[in-house]
N, C-alpha and C positions, 0 to 999 in steps of 0.2 A: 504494500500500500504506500510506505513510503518512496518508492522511488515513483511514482505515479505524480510527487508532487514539485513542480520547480520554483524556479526563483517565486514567482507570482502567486503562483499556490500560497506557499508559505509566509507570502507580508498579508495578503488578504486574511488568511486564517490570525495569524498574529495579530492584526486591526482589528478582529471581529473577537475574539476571546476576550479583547479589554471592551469592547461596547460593540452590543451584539443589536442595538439597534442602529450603524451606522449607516449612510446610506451608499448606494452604489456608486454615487459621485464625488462624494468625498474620500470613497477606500479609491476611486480610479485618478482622482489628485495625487492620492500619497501612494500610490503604486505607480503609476506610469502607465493607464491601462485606458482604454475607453470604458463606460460604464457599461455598456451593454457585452464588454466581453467580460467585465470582473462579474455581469450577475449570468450568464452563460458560466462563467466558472463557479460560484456559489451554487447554481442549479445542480452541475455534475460531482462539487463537491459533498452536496447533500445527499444527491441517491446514492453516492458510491459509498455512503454512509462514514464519509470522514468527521464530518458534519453530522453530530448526535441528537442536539439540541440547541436550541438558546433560550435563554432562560433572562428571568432577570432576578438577582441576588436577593434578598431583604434582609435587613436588622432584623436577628431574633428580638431583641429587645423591642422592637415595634410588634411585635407579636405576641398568643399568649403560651409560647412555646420559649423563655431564654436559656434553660439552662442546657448546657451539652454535656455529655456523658460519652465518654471511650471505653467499651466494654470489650475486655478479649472473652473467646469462649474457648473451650477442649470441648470434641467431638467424637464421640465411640473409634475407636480405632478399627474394630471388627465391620462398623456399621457403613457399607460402602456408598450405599446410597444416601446417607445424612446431606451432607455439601449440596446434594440436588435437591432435597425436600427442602432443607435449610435457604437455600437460592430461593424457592417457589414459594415458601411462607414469608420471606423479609421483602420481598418485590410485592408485597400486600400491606404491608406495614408504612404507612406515610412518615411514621415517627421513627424508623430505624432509617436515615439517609444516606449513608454509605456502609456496605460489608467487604473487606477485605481476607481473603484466601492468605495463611501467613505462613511463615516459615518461623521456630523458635518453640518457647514455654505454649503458645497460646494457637490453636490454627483457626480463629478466626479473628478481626477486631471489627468491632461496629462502632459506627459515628450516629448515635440515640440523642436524641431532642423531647426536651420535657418539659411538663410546666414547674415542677418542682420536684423535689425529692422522692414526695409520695408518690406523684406520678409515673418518676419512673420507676421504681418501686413496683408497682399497679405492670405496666408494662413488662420487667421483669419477671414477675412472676405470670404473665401472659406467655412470654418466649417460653421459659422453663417449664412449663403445663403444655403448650403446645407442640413443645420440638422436645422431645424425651430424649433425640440421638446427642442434646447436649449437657454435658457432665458437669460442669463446674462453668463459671461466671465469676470474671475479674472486673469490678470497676473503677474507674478512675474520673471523677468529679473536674470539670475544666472548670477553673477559677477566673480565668484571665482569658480572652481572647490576645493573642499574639500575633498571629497573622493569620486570614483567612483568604486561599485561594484558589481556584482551580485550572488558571493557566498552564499550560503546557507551554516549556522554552520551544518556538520553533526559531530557527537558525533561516534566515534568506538565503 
């Protein structure tokens, strides 16, 4: 997939990850492009599914979800199909926003959104009742936001 993408690819994609309502005239200013070829290139970047989404960000704190919660899980080691039930139940879940496949103490981490303690609490004991293939539950309470981002470096 990566070689599919060249100089142009990659500043358009780069323009669009910081502000993904840009428009076609002003990524074909700062690319070098006419505007009908940069969104001819956004079209085929999208179905070729380089292009997942856009989305737009929000303050948890303007929400009534602020707190964030990093939970690792352990998952039966015997149980092989867990990772797929476990995929198909958290792709249900609005409030588990990222699950990461891990190497280490822990083979899952989730990025969980709550309204507070109890909630996630509430939540927790929802995964644990629901997903049996998962053994033990680590969490770790974010105190501080530090940096939140999901850009990907792309290189021109």
């Amino acid at each position: 997939m990566v070689e599919q993408l060249d100089q142009f690819d990659r500043s358009i994609l780069d323009l669009l990850q910081r502000d993904c309502q840009m428009k076609a005239e002003a990524i074909a200013d700062r690319v070098g492009l006419s505007p009908s070829a940069v969104q001819r290139r956004l079209k085929r970047l999208r179905s070729d599914g380089i292009i997942t989404a856009e989305i737009a960000v929000i303050s948890r704190k303007a929400t009534d979800y602020p707190m964030t919660f990093i939970t690792g899980m352990e998952i039966e080691r015997d149980n092989y199909d867990a990772l797929a039930r476990f995929r198909s139940w958290a792709d249900k879940q609005d409030n588990i926003q990222q699950v990461y496949y891990v190497t280490g103490q822990v083979d899952l981490v989730a990025i969980i959104t709550a309204r507070d303690v109890e909630h996630y609490d509430d939540i927790s004991a929802q995964l644990m009742s629901e997903n049996p293939q998962i053994k033990r539950m680590n969490t770790n309470v974010v105190l501080r936001d530090i940096k939140i981002g999901l850009q990907i470096p792309i290189k021109p």
